[in-house]
N, C-alpha and C positions, 0 to 999 in steps of 0.2 A: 437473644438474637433470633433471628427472623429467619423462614426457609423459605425457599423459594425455589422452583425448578426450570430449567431452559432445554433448547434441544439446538443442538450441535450438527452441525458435517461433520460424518467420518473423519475425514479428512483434519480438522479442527480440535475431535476429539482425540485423534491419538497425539495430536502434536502436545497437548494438555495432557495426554497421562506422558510424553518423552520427557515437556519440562517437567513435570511434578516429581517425577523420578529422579532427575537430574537434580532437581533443588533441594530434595530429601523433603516437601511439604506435598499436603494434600492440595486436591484438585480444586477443593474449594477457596483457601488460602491462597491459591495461585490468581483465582478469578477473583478473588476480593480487593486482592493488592492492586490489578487491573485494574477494575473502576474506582480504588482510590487514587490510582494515578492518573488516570481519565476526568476523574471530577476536581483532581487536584490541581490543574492546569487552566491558566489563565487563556481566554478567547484570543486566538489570532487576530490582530488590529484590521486586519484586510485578507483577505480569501485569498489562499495561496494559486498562485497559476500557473500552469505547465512550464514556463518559460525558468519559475522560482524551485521547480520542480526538478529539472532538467536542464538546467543553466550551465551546469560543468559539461556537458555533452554539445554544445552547442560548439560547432567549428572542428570538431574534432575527426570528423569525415572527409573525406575530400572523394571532389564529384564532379559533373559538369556545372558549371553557376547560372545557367539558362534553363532550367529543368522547366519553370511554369512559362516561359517566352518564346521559348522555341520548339514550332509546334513537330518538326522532326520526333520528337521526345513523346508527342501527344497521339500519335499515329498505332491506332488500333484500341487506345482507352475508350472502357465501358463497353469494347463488345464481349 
């Protein structure tokens, strides 16, 4: 087996030693099972887009429905 070394965010690393802890395996086992499931997945057919992204969230607000038409709405953007 092969070594290899990376460098982490803070941030990133502690969440890597919370699961490693959590899972009772090492840090590296943790990151190994990652890119075998990273390499183990087949290419998305089509590049995902905000819309396929956030498609439950859509309609779920309620607002005015003239936001970009009506330029009341527009009065003082960009200063």
């Amino acid at each position: 087996m092969r070594t290899i070394s990376l460098k982490l965010p803070d941030a990133l690393h502690v969440k890597l030693e919370r699961f490693a802890k959590v899972r009772k395996q090492t840090k590296s086992g943790i990151v190994r099972d990652a890119l075998e499931q990273m390499f183990g997945r087949k290419p998305a057919a089509s590049p995902i887009s905000a819309l396929d992204l956030a498609g439950d969230l859509v309609g779920s607000c309620e607002g005015p429905g003239d936001l970009s038409t009506n330029p009341k709405y527009l009065e003082g953007f960009g200063k």
